[in-house]
C-alpha positions as CSV (number, residue, x, y, z in Angstrom):
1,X,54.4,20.7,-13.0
2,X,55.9,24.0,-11.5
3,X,59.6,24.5,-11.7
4,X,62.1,26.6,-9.6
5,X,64.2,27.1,-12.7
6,X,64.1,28.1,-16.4
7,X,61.9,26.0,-18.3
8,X,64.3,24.9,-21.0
9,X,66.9,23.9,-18.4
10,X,70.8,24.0,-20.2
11,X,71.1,21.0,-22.4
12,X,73.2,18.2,-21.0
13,X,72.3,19.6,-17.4
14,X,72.7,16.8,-14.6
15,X,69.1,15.7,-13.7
16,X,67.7,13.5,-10.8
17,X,64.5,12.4,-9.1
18,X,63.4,12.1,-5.3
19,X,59.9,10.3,-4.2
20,X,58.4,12.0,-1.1
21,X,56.5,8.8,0.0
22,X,53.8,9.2,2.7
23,X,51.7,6.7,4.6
24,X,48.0,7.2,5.4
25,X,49.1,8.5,8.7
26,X,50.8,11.0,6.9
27,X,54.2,10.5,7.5
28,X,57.4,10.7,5.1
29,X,59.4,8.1,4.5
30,X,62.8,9.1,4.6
31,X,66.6,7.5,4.2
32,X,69.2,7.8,6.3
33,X,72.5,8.4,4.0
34,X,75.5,7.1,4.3
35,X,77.9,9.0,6.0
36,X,80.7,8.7,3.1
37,X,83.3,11.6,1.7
38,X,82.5,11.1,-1.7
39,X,78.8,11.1,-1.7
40,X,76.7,14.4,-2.1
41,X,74.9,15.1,1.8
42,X,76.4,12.3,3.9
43,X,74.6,11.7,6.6
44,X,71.6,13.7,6.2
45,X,68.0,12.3,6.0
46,X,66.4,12.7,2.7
47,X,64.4,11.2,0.2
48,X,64.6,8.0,-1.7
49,X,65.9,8.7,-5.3
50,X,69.0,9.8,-7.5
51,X,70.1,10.2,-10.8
52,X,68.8,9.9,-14.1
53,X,70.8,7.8,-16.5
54,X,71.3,9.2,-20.3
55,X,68.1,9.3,-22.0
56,X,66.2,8.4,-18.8
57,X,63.0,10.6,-17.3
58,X,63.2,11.4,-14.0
59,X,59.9,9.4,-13.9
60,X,61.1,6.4,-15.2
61,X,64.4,6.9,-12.9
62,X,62.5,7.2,-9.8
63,X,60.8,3.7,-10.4
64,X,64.1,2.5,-11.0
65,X,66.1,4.0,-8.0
66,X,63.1,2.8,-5.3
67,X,63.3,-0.3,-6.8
68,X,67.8,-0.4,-6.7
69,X,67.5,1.0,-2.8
70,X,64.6,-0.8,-1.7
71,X,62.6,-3.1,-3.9
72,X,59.6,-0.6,-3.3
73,X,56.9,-0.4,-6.0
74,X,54.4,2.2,-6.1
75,X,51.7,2.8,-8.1
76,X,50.6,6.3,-7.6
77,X,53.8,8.5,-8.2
78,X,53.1,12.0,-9.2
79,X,55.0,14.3,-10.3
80,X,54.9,17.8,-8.7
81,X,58.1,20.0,-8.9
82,X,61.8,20.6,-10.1
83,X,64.4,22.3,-7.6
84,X,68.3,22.5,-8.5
85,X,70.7,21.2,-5.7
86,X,72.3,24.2,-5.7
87,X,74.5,23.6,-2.4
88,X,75.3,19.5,-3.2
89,X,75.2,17.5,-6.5
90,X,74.0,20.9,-8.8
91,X,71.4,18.7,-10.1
92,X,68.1,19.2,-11.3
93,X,66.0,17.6,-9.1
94,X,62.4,16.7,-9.7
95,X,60.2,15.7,-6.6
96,X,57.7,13.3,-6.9
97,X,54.9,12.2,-5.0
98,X,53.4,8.2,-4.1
99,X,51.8,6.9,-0.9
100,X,52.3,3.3,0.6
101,X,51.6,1.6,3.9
102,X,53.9,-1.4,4.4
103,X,56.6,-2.0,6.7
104,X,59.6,0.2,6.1
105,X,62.1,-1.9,8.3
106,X,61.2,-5.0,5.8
107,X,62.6,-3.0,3.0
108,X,65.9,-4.6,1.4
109,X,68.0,-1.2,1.9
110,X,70.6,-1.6,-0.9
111,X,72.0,2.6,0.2
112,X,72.4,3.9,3.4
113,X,71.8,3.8,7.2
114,X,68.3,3.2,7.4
115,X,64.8,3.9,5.9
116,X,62.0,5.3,8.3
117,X,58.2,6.7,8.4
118,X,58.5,10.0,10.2
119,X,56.0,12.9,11.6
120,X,56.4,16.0,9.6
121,X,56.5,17.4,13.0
122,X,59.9,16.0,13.0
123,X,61.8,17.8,10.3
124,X,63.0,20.9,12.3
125,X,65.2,18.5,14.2
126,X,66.4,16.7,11.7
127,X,69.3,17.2,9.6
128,X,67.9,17.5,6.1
129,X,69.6,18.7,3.0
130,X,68.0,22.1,2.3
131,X,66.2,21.9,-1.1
132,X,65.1,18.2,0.4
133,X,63.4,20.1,3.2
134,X,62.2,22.9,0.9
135,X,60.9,20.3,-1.3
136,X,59.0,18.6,1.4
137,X,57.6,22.1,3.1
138,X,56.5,23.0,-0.6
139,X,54.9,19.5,-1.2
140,X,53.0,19.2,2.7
141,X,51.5,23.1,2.4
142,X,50.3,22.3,-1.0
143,X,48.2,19.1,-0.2
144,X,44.7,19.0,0.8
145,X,44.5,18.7,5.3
């Protein structure tokens, strides 16, 4: 795994996970976020994930969380990559890969607006929380055409 930040991150540091989930079209599956006050990038389109609880790795976090939001199951995830949230929550995020090809509008969405397989093509107009889209330009120039 590659990190954007010190190895040995500062003990106690807030950590969290995001899946960038792709079909075998190659689209991303993204969420729709709640527009809410109290919530870290209302409104913006990201990834499924969030927070790790005490003890928990962002691995084992990420199963969890697609599961809470969606009842999705994967089998594949991968990890690939840390990046803080420097401009939202401050966390430590760490991106993770998985592919599936159901029907996203079937999902039970427990968070959010909606859920919904997307072109990559689509990102510029989208509004995307920055190290989300960072994460996902990083992830898409790094995998095999």
């Amino acid at each position: 795994m590659h990190a954007d930040i010190p190895a040995s991150p500062e003990p106690g540091a807030a950590r969290g996970a995001v899946a960038i989930i792709t079909n075998r079209r190659g689209e991303l599956l993204l969420h729709l976020r709640d527009d809410l006050p109290n919530i870290a990038w209302p409104a913006h389109w990201s990834l499924l994930g969030g927070g790790c609880d005490p003890g928990e790795t962002p691995a084992t976090a990420i199963v969890r969380e697609l599961d809470e939001e969606a009842r999705l199951t994967t089998r594949d995830l991968t990890e690939l990559f840390e990046i803080r949230d420097e401009h939202g929550s401050g966390q430590i995020i760490t991106f993770l890969s998985a592919s599936w090809d159901g029907d996203e509008t079937t999902l039970p969405l427990a968070e959010g607006v909606k859920l919904q397989f997307l072109a990559p093509e689509h990102l510029p107009v989208l509004t995307v929380p920055p190290f989300i889209r960072d994460g996902i330009h990083r992830y898409l120039a790094a995998r095999p055409s």
